[in-house]
N, C-alpha and C positions, 0 to 999 in steps of 0.2 A: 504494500500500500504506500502512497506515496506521501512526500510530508514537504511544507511550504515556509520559505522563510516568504512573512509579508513586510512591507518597507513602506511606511508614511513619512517623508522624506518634505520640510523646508527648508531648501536652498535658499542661504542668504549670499554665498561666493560661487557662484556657476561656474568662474572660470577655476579655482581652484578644486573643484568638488569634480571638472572634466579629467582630472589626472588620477583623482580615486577611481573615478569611471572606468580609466583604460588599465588600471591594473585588476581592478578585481573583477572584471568582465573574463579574461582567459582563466584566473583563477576557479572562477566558480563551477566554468565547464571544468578544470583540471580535476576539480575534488566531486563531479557527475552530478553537476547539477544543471539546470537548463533556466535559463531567463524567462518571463513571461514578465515583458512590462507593459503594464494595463496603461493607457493612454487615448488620448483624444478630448472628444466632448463628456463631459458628466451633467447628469442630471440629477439632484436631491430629489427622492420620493417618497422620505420619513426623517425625522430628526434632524442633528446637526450635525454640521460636516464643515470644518478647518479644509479650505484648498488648500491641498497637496498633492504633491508625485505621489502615485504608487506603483511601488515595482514589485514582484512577485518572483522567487525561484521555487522551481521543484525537482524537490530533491525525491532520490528512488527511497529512502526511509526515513525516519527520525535520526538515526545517526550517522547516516553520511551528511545530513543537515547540520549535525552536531562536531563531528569531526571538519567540518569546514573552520564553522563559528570558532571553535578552541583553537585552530590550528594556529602555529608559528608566522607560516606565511599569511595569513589573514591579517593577525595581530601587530604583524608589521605595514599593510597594505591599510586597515584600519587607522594607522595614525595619519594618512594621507587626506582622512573624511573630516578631522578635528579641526573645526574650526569653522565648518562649511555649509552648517543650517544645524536644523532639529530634525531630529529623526526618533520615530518608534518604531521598532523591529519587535515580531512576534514568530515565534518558531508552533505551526499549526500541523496537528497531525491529519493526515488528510484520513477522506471520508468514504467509505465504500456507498456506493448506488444499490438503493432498496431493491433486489434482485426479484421478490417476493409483487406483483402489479397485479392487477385483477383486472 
């Protein structure tokens, strides 16, 4: 089953926040994970919502999600994002589809 890091990301330095980009983009496929960045138009259809980025990876379990996060090289590619907006990161275990329909 698969598991998702999700990312609400305010940029306040774009152009230093493009150099976190380009390193931890090959990173994340190296440690098998896949990018999904949700973009475009949004529309609110209940409560409230702070505009921001979100970007999305999916990873094939919980701990290659996790073994990313902890890793040395992240932890070094991470100090590249300091200083470059607000960000909440949540690590989601993903969801199996009700196989059971009527």
């Amino acid at each position: 089953m698969s598991a998702y890091i999700l990312v609400q990301a305010n940029i306040t330095d774009p152009a230093k926040f493009s150099r976190y980009v380009q390193a931890v983009t090959p990173l994340v496929a190296k440690f098998g994970g896949i990018y999904r960045i949700i973009a475009g138009e949004t529309q609110l259809l209940e409560g409230q919502w702070q505009e921001r980025k979100v970007v999305m990876h999916e990873w094939p379990d919980m701990q290659a999600a996790r073994r990313f996060w902890a890793s040395p090289e992240y932890a070094e590619v991470r100090q590249l994002r300091a200083g470059t907006g607000e960000f909440t990161v949540l690590l989601i275990d993903g969801c199996q589809a009700d196989k059971k329909r009527d």
